[in-house]
LOPA-79304 format. One line per field, with one value per residue (C-alpha): residue in one letter; z, y, x; residue number from 1. Coordinates in steps of 0.2 Angstrom, whole numbers. Layout:
N
residuo c(A,...);
pz c(Z,...);
py c(Y,...);
px c(X,...);
num c(NUM,...);
//
This chain:
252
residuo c(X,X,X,X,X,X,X,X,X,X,X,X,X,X,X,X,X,X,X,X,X,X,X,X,X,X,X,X,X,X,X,X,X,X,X,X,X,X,X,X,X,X,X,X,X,X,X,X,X,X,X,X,X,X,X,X,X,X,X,X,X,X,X,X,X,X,X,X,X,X,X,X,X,X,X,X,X,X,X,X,X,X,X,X,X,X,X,X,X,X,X,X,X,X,X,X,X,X,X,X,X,X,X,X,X,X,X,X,X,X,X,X,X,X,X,X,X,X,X,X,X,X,X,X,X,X,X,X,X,X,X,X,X,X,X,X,X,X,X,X,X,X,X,X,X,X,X,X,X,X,X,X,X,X,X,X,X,X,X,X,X,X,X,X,X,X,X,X,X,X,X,X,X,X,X,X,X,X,X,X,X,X,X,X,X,X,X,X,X,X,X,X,X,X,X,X,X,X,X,X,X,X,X,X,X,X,X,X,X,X,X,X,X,X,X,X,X,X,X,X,X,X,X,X,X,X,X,X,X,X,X,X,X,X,X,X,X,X,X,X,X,X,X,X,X,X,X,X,X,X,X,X);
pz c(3,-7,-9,0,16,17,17,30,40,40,42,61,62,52,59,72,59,41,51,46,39,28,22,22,7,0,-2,-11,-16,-34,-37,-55,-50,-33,-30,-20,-28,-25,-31,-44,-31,-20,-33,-40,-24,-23,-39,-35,-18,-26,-33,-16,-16,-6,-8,9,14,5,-11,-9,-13,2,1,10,20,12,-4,-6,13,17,28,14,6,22,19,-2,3,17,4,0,16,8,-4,8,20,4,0,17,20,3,3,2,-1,2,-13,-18,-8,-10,-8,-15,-7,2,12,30,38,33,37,37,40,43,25,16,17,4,-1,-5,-12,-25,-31,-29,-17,0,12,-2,10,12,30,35,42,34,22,36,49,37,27,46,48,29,33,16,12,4,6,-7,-20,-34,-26,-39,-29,-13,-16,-24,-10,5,-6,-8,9,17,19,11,12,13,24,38,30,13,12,22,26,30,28,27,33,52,58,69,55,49,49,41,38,29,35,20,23,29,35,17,13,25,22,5,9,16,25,34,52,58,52,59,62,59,72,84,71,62,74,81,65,58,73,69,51,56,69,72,63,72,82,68,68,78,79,82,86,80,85,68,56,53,55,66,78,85,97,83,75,86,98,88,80,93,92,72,74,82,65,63,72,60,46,50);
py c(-129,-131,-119,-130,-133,-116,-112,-125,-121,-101,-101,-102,-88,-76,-83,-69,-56,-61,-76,-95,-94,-81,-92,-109,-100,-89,-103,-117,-130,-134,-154,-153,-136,-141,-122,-111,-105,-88,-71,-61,-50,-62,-74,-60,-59,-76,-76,-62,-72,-85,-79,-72,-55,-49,-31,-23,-9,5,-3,-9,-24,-35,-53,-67,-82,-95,-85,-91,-91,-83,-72,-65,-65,-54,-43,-41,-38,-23,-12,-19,-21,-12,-24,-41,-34,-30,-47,-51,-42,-37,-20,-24,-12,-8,-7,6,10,4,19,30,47,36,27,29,16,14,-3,-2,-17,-15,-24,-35,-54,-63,-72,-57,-48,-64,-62,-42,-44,-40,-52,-67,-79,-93,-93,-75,-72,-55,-59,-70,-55,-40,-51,-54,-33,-30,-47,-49,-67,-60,-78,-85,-70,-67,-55,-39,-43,-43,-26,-19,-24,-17,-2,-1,-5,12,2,5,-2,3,0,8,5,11,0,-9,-23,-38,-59,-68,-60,-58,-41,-44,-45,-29,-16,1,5,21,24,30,44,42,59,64,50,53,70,65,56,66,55,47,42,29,18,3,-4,-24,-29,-19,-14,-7,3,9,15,22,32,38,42,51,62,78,73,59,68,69,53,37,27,7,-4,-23,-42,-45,-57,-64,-83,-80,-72,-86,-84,-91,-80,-82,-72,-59,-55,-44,-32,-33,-33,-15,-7,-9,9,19,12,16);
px c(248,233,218,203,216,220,203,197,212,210,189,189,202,189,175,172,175,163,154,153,135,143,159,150,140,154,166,165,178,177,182,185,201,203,202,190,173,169,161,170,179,186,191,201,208,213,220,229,236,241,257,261,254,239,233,231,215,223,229,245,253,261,266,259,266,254,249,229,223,208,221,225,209,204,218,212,193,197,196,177,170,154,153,155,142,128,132,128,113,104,93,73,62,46,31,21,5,-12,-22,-36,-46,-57,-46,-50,-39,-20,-14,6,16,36,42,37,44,54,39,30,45,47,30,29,11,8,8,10,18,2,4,1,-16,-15,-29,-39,-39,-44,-57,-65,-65,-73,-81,-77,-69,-52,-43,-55,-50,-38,-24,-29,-50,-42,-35,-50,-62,-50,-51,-69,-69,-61,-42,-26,-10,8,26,33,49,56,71,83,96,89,93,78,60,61,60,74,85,83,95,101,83,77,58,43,38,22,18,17,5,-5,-10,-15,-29,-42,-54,-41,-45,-31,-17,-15,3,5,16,27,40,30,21,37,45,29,28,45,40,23,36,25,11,6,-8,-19,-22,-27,-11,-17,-4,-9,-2,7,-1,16,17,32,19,13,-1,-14,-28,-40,-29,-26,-44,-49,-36,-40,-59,-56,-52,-71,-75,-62,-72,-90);
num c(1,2,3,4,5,6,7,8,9,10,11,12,13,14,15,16,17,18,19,20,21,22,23,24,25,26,27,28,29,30,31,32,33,34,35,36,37,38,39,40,41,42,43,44,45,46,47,48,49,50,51,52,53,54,55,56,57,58,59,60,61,62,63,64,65,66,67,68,69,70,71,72,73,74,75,76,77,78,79,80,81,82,83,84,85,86,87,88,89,90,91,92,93,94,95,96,97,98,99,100,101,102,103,104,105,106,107,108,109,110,111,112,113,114,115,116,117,118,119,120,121,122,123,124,125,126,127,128,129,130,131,132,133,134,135,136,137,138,139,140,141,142,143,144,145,146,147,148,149,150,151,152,153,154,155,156,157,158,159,160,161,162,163,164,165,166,167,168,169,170,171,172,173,174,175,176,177,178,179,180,181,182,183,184,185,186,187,188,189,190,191,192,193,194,195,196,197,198,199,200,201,202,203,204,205,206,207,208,209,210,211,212,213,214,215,216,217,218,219,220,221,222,223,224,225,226,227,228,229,230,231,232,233,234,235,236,237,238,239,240,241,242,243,244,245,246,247,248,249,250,251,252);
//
């Protein structure tokens, strides 16, 4: 039976287990082969299957009924589950922290979107009101600055920035989608900067895996829980400004 029926036939059967988002971009049918297209490892696999013989979760060889079905392609990738679900979910992490002895406000968000991860800035992604809100607590206009300025006047301004999260599984930007996730350790961090008076959490995971990363240090400082400047949070600016507008008093 050929490659691309095998495939069509067998992708409900392992739906449930690898997911169809997952093989509608893993598996592709080449035209110009009339074979399926897919990373190295399970195109080995295939390759492999086609002669008959699948190898099994420990190694072994065992034949197949149809040779090249994604059964068998199952049966080949058991042994590199780890590898499937990487591919799945990548690792993000986290940037290092914008800080200097004077920061008096620490403003962590959970991690930072694909958006900003592609162009290695906080909160790059042109519909975040991240910039809006904070330039309305510095009163500075931070929207209207070069990113390196934006930086330098939260600095000036007593605010610093970092992540509640050092690294993590994730597809796409959504905080729901996180997973597996190793907090910073912001405890540390913290107790570096001496005229620290808050840190503000942008958005509720953030706030709760901070306060898991501050553990028993938390106490020394004023812990702010804020409405996520996330365009996915969206109850509008002007609804969230007060919450943001009380960083003020940490400041003075």
């Amino acid at each position: 039976m050929p490659v691309d029926r095998v495939l069509r036939r067998d992708r409900a059967r392992l739906g449930v287990e690898m997911g169809d988002d997952l093989m509608a971009e893993q598996v592709e049918i080449d035209p110009c082969f009339g074979a399926a297209s897919l990373p190295a490892p399970e195109h080995a696999a295939i390759e492999a299957a086609r002669g008959g013989e699948v190898m099994d979760g420990e190694g072994k060889m065992e034949r197949s009924e149809h040779g090249a079905t994604l059964a068998g392609l199952r049966i080949a990738a058991t042994g590199s589950a780890a590898l499937v679900g990487a591919m799945a979910d990548p690792i993000r992490s986290s940037f290092s922290p914008v800080i200097d002895p004077h920061v008096r406000v620490l403003v962590c968000g959970s991690l930072p979107g694909e958006r900003s991860l592609a162009a290695r800035r906080y909160y790059a992604h042109p519909q975040n009101q991240f910039w809006a809100l904070m330039g309305a607590v510095i009163d500075v206009d931070l929207s209207a600055l070069a990113y390196e300025a934006r930086l330098a006047a939260l600095l000036a301004a007593g605010v610093g920035l970092w992540d509640a999260i050092g690294s993590a599984r994730r597809v796409g930007s959504a905080d729901a989608a996180i997973r597996d996730e190793a907090v910073n350790d912001l405890a540390t961090l913290a107790t570096t900067l001496p005229r620290l008076r808050a840190i503000g959490f942008n958005g509720a995971t953030a706030h709760r895996l901070g306060l898991r990363a501050l553990g028993q240090e938390a106490h020394r400082w004023r812990s702010v829980p804020l409405p996520s400047s996330s365009p996915l949070h969206t109850i509008g600016v002007t609804a969230k400004l007060p919450a943001w507008l009380g960083l003020r008093q940490w400041l003075a």
